[in-house]
BAVO-978250 format. One line per 2 residues: number of its first residue (from 1); their letters; for each residue x, y, z of N, C-alpha, C. Coordinates in nm, 3 decimals, padded with zeros to 5 digits, always signed. Layout:
<rs>
NUM	a	X Y Z X Y Z X Y Z | ...
</rs>
This chain:
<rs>
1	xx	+03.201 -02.584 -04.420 +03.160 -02.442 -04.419 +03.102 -02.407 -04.282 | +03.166 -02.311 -04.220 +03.107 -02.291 -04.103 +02.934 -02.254 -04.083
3	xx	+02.865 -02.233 -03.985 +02.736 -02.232 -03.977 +02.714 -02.068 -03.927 | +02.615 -02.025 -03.991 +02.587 -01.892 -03.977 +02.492 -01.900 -03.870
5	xx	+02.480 -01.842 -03.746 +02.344 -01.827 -03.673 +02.273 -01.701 -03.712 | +02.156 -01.710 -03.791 +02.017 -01.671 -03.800 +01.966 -01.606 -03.748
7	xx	+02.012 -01.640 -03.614 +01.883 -01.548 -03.546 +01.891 -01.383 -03.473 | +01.828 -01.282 -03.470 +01.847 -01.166 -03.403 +01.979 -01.131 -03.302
9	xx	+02.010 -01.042 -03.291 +02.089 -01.096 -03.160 +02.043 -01.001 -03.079 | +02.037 -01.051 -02.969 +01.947 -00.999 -02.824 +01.970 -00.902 -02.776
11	xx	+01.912 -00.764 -02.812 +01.947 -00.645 -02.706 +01.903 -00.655 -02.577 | +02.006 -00.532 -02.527 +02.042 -00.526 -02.372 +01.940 -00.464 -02.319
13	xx	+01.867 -00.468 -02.222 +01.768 -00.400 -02.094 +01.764 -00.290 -02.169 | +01.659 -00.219 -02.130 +01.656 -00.038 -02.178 +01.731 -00.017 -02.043
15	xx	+01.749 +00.160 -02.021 +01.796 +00.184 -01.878 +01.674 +00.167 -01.769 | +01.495 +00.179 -01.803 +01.410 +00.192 -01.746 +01.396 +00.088 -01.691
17	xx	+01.403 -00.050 -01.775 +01.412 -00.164 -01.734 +01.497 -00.245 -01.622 | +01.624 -00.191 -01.646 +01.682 -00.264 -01.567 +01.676 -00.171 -01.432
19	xx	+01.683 -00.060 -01.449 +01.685 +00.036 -01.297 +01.490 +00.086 -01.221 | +01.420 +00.005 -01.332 +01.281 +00.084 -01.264 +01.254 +00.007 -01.158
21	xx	+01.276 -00.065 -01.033 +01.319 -00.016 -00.907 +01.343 +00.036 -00.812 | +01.459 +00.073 -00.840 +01.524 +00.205 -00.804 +01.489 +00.346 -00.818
23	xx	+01.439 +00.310 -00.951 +01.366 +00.441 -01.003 +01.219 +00.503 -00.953 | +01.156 +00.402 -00.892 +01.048 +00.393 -00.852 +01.025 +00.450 -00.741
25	xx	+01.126 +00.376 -00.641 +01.139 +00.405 -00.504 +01.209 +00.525 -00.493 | +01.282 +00.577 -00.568 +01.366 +00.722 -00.522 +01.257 +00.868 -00.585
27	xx	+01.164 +00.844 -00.702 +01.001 +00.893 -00.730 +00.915 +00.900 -00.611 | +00.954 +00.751 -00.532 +00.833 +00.805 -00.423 +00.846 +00.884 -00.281
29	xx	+01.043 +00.856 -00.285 +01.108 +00.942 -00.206 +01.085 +01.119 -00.200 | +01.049 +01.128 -00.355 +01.091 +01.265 -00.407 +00.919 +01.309 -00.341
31	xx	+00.879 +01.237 -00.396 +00.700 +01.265 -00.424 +00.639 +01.282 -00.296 | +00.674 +01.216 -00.157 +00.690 +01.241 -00.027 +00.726 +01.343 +00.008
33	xx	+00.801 +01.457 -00.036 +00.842 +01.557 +00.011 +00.790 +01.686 -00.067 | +00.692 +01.685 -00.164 +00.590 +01.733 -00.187 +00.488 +01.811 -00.119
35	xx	+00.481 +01.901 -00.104 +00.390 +01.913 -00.008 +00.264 +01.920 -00.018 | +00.174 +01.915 -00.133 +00.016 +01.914 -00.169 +00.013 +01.826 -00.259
37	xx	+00.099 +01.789 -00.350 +00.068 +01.673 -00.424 +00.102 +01.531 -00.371 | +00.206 +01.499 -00.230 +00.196 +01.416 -00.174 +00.098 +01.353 -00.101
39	xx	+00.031 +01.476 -00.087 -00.179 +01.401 +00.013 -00.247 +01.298 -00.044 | -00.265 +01.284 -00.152 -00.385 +01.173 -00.207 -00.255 +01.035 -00.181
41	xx	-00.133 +01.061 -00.230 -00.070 +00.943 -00.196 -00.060 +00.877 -00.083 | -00.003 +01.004 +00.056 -00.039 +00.974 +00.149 -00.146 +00.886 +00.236
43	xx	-00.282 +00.930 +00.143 -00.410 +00.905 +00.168 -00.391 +00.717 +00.115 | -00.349 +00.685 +00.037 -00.348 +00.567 +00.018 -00.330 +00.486 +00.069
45	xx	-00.179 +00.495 +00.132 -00.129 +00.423 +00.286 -00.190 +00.411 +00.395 | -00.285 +00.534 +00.386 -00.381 +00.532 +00.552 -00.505 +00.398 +00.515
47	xx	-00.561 +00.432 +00.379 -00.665 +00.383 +00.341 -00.615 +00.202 +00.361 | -00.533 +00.177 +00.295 -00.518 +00.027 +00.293 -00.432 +00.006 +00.426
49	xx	-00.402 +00.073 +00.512 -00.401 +00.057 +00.690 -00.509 +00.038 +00.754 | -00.598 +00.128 +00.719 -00.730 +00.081 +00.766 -00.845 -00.002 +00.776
51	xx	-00.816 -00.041 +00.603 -00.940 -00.131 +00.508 -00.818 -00.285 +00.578 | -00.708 -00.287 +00.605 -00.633 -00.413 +00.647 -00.718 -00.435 +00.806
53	xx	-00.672 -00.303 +00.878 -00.771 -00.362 +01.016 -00.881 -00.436 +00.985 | -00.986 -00.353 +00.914 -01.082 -00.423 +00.873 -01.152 -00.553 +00.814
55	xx	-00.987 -00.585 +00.786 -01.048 -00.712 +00.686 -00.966 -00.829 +00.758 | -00.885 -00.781 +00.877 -00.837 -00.880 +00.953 -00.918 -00.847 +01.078
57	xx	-01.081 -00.831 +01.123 -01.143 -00.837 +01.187 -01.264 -00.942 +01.124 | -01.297 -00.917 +00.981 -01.372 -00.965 +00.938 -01.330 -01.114 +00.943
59	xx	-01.210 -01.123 +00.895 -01.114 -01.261 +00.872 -01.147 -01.384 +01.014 | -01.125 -01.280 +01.137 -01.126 -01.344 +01.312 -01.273 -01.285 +01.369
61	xx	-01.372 -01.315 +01.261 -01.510 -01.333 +01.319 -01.555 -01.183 +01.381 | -01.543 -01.092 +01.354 -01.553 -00.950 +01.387 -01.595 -00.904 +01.292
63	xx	-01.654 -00.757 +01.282 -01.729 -00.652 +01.234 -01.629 -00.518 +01.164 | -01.675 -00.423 +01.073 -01.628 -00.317 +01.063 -01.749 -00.229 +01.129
65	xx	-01.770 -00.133 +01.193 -01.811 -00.072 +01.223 -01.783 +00.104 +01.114 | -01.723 +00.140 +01.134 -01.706 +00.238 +01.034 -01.524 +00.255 +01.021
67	xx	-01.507 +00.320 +00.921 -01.353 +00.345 +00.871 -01.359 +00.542 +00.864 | -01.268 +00.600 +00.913 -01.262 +00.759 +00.933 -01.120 +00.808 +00.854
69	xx	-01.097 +00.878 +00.792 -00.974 +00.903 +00.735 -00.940 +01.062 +00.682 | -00.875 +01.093 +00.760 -00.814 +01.233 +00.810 -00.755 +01.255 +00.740
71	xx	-00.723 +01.392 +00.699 -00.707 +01.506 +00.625 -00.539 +01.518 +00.622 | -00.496 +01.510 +00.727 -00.331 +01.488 +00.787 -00.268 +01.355 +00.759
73	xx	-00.357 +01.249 +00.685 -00.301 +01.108 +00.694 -00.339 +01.052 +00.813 | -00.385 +01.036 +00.920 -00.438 +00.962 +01.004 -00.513 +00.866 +00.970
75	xx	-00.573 +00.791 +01.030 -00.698 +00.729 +01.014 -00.764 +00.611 +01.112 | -00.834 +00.592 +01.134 -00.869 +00.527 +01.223 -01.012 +00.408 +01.163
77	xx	-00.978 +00.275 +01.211 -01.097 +00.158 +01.179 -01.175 +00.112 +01.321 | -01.301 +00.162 +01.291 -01.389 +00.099 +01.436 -01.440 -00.043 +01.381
79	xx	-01.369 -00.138 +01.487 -01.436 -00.251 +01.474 -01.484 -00.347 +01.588 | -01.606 -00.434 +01.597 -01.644 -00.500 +01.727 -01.638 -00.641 +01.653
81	xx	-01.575 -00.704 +01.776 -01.528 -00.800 +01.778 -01.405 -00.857 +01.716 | -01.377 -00.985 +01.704 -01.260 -01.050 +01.642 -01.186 -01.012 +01.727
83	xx	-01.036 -01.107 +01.649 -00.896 -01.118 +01.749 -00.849 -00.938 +01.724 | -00.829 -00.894 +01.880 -00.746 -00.801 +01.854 -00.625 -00.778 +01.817
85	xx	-00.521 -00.904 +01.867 -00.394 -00.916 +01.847 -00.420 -00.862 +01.665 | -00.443 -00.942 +01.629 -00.472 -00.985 +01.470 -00.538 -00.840 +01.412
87	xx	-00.583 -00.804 +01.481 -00.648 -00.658 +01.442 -00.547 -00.582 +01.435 | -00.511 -00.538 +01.571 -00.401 -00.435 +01.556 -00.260 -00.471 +01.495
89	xx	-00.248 -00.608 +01.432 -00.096 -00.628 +01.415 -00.121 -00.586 +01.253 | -00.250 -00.621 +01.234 -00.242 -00.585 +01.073 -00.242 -00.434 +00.969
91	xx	-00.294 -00.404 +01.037 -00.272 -00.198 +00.999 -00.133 -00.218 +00.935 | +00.009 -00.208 +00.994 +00.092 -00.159 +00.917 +00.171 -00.289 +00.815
93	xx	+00.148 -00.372 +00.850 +00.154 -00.502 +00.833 +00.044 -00.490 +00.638 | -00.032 -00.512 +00.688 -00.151 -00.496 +00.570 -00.075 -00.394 +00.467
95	xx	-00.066 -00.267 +00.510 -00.092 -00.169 +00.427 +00.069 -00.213 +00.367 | +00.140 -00.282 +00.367 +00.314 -00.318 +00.317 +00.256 -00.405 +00.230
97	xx	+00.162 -00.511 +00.293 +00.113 -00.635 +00.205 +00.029 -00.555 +00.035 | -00.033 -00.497 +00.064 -00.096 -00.417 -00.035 -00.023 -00.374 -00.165
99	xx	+00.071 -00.273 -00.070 +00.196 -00.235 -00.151 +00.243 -00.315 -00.248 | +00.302 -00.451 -00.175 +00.373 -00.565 -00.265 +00.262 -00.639 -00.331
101	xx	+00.143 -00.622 -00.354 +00.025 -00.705 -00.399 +00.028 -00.621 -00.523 | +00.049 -00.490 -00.508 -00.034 -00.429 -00.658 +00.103 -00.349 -00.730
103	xx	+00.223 -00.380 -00.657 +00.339 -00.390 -00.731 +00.354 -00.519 -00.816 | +00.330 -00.616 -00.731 +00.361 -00.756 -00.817 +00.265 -00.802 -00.962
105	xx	+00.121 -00.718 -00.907 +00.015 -00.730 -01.018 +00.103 -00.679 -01.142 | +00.145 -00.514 -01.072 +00.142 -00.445 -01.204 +00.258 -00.483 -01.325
107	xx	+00.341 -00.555 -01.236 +00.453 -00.580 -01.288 +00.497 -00.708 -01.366 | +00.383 -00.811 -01.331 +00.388 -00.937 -01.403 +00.307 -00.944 -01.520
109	xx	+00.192 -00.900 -01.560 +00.109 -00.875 -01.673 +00.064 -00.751 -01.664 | -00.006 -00.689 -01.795 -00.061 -00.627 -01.794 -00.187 -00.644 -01.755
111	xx	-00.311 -00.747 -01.813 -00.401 -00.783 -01.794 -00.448 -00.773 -01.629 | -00.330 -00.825 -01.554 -00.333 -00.843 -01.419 -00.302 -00.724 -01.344
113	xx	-00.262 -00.639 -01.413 -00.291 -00.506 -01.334 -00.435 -00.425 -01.368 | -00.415 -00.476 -01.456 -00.572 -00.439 -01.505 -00.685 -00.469 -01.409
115	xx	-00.694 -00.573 -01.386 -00.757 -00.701 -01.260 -00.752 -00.632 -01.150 | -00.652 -00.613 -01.121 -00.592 -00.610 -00.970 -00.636 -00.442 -00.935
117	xx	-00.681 -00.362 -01.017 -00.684 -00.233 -01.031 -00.869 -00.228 -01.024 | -00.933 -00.258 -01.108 -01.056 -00.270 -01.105 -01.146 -00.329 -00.963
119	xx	-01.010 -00.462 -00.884 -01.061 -00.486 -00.773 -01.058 -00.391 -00.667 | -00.946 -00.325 -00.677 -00.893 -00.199 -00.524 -00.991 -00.069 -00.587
121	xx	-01.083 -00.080 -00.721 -01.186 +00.025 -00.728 -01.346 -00.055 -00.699 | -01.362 -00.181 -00.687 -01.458 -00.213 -00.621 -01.448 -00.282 -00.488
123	xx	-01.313 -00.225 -00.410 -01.298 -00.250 -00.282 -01.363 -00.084 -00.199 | -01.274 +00.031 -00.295 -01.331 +00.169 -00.229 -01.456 +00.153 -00.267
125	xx	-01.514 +00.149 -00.372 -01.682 +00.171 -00.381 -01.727 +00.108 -00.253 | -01.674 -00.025 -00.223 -01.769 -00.086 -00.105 -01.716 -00.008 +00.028
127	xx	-01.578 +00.022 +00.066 -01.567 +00.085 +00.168 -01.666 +00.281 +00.159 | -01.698 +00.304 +00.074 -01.780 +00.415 +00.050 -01.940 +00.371 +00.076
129	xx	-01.958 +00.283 +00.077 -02.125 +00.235 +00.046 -02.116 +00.178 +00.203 | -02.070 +00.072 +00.303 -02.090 +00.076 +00.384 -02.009 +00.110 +00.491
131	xx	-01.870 +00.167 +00.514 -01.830 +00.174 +00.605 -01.755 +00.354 +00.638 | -01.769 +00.443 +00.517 -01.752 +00.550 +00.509 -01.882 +00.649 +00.588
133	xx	-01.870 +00.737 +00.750 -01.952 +00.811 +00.744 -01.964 +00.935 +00.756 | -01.851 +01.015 +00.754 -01.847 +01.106 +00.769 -01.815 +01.211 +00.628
135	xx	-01.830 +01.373 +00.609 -01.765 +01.375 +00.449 -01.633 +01.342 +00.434 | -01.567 +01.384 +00.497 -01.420 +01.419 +00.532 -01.390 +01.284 +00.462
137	xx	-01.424 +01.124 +00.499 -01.363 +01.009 +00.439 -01.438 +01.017 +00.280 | -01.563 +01.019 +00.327 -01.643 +00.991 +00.205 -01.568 +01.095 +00.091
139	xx	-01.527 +01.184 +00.104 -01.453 +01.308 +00.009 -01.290 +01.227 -00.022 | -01.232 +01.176 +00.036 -01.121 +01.079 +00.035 -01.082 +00.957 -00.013
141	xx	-01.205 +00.887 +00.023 -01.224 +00.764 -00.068 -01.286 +00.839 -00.227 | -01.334 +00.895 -00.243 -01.375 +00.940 -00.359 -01.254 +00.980 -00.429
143	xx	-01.126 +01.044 -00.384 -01.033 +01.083 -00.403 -00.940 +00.959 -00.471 | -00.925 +00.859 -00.429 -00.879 +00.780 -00.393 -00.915 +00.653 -00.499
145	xx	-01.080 +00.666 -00.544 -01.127 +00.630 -00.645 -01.092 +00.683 -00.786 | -01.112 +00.800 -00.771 -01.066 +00.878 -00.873 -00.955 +00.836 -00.945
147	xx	-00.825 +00.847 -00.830 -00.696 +00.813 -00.877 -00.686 +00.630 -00.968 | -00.749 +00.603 -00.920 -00.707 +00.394 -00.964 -00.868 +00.451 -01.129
149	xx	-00.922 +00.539 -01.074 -01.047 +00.508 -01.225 -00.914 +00.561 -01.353 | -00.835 +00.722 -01.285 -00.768 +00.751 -01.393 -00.680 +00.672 -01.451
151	xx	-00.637 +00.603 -01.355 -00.521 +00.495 -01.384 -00.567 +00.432 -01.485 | -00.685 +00.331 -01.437 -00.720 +00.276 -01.604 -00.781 +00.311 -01.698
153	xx	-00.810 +00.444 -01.708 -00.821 +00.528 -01.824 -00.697 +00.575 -01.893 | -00.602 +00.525 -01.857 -00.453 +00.558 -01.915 -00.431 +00.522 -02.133
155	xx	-00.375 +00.597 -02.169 -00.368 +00.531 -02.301 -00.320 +00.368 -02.343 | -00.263 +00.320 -02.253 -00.200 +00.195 -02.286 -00.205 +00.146 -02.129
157	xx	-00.206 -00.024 -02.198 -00.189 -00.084 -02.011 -00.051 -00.080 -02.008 | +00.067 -00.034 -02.021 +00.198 +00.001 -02.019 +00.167 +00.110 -01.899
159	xx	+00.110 +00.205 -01.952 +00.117 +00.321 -01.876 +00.063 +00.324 -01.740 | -00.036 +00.239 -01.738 -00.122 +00.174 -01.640 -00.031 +00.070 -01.536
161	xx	+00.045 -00.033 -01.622 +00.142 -00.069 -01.507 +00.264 +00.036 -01.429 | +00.335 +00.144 -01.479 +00.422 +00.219 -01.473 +00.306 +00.302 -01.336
163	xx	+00.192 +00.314 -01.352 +00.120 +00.455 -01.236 +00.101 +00.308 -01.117 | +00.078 +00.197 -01.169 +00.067 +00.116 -01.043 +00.175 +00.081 -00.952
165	xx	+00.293 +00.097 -01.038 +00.419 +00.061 -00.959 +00.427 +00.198 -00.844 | +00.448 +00.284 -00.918 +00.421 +00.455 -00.822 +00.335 +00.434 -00.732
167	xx	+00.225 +00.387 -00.729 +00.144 +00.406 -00.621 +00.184 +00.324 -00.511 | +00.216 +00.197 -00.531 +00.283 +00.099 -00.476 +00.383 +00.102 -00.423
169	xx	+00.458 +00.207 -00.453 +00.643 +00.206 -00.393 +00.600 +00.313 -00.236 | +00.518 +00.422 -00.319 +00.483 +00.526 -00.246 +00.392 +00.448 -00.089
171	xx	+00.301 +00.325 -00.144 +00.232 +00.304 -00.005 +00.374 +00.201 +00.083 | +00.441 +00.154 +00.018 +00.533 +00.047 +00.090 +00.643 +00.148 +00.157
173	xx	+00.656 +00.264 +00.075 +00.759 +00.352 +00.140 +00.689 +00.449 +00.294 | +00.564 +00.440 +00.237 +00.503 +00.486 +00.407 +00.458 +00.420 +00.478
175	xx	+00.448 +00.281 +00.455 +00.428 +00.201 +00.531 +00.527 +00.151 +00.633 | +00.634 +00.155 +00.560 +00.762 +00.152 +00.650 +00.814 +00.257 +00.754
177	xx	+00.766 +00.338 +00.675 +00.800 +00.511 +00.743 +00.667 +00.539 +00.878 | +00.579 +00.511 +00.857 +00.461 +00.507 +00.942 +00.508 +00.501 +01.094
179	xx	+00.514 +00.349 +01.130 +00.533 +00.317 +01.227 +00.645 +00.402 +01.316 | +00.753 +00.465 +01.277 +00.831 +00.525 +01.366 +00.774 +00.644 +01.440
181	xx	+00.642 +00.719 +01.375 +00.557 +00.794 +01.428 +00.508 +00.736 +01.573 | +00.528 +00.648 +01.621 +00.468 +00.557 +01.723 +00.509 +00.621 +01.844
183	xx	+00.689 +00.610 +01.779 +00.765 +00.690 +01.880 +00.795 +00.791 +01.959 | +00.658 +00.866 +01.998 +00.680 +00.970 +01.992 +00.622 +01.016 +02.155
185	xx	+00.617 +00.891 +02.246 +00.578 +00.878 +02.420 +00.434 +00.912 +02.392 | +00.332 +00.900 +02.336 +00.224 +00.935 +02.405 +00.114 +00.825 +02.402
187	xx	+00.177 +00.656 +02.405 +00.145 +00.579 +02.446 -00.023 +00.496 +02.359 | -00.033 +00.576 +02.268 -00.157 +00.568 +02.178 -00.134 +00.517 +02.056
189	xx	-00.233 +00.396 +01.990 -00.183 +00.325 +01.857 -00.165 +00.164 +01.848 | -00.151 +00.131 +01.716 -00.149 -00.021 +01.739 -00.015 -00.075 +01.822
191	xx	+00.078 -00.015 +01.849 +00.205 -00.031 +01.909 +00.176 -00.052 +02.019 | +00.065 +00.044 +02.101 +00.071 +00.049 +02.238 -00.023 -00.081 +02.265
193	xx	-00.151 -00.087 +02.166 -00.250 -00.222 +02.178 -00.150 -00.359 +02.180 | -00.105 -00.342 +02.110 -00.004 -00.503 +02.100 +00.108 -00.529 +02.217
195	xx	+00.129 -00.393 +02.260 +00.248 -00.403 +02.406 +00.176 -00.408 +02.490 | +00.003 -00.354 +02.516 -00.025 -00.414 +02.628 -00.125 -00.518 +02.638
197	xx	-00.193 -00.604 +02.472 -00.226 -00.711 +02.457 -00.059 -00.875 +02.508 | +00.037 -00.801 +02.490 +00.102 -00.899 +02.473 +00.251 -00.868 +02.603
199	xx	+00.300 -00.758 +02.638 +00.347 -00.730 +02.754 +00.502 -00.709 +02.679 | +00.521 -00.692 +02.524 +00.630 -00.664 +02.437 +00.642 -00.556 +02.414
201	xx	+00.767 -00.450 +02.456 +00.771 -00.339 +02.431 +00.696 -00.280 +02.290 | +00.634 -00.173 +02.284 +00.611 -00.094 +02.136 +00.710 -00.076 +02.088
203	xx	+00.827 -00.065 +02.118 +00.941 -00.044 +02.023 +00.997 -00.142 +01.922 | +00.991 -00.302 +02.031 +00.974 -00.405 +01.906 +00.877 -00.448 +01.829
205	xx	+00.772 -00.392 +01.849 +00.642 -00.423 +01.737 +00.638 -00.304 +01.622 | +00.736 -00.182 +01.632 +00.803 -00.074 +01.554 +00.935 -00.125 +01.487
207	xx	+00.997 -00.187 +01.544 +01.119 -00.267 +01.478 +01.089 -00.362 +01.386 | +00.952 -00.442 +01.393 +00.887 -00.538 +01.331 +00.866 -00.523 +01.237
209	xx	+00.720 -00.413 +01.218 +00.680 -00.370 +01.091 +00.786 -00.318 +01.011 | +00.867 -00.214 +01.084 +00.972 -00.131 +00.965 +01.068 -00.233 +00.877
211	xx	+01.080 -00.336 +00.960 +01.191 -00.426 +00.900 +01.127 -00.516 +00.811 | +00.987 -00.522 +00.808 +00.900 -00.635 +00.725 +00.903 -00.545 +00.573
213	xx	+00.887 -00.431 +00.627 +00.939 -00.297 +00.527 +01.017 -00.322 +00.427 | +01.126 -00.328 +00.504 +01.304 -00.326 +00.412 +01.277 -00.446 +00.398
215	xx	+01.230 -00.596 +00.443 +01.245 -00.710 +00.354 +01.136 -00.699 +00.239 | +01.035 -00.669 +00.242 +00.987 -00.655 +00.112 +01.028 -00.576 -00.031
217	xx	+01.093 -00.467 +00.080 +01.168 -00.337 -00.097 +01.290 -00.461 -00.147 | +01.312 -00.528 -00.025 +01.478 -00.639 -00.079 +01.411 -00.744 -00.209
219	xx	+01.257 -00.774 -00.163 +01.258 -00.927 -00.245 +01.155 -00.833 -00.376 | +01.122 -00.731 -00.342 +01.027 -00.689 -00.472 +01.172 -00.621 -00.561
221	xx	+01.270 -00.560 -00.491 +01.366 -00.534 -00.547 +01.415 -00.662 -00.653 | +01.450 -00.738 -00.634 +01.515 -00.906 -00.672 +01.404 -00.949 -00.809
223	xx	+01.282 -00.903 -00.798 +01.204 -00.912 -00.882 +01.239 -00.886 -01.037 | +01.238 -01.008 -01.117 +01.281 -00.895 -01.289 +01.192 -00.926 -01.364
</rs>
């Protein structure tokens, strides 16, 4: 008598599943071209550009001095001491690393986005308590807080991983996008610090970051 198999048989991916990705990154495409609801996102990319200088000064025996963060997306980290190379290479560098840090959280557990979410809200509290001085940041980081408190006030940690991936595509997609701003001759920026710490055109330290860019959307892409 032949043998019956028992068990369920395995449905296929939802469509969210197999394409959220894609789906993610073409959301943050859209959400970029926004024009008032793209700011706080914006603001994110600057923030973990900046809080990266910072923490790759702290890393090479250096100081934060204060962190400033502009209204337009700018932003700027005063810091004394430590390696500069290492300083200025990390801004756009960092803020990609970030990206793929709290994509990968959100996307492997829930619990761990959970984690990983509560830490990047007692990373702004501390960048608000000592290194925020003006309102303009202090009103930004508050902003900025806001967004990761609502996050885990979400009804489900489902929903909570789904707003972390968004935030995440959105900072890796301007992180990549960032640097070509460099280009623009007026010789000011971590591009120009590293071409004349190191005597390498700014254009390949712009070729660098953008492409560290596209290899990360490739391997977070590959991710299932």
């Amino acid at each position: 008598m032949p043998s019956v198999n028992s068990s369920p048989p395995q449905s296929s991916p939802s469509f969210l599943n197999k394409y959220q990705f894609w789906l993610f990154l073409l959301a943050a495409v859209v959400l970029r071209q926004i024009p008032i609801l793209s700011i706080p996102f914006n603001w994110l990319e600057t923030y973990f550009h900046e809080i990266s200088h910072g923490i790759a000064a702290l890393l090479s025996g250096g100081r934060i001095i204060k962190i400033e963060l502009f209204a337009n997306g700018a932003g700027l980290c005063t810091t004394q001491g430590g390696n500069q190379f290492f300083i200025s290479f990390a801004g756009y560098a960092g803020a990609i690393l970030w990206g793929a840090m709290i994509y990968i959280s959100a996307k492997s557990h829930q619990r761990v986005a959970q984690i990983f979410s509560i830490f990047i809200v007692l990373l702004l509290s501390v960048t608000l308590l000592l290194w925020a001085r003006d309102l303009l940041t202090i009103f930004i980081c508050l902003v900025l807080l806001v967004l990761f408190l609502f996050s885990l006030k979400a009804k489900s940690l489902k929903m909570l991983q789904l707003l972390l991936q968004l935030f995440a595509m959105v900072i890796i997609l301007n992180g990549l996008l960032s640097p070509l701003y460099l280009l623009d001759g007026q010789a000011i920026g971590d591009g120009t610090s590293l071409a004349n710490l190191t005597l390498i055109p700014e254009f390949i330290w712009v070729v660098l970051w953008s492409t560290f860019g596209l290899v990360t959307l490739y391997f977070l892409a590959k991710i299932k």
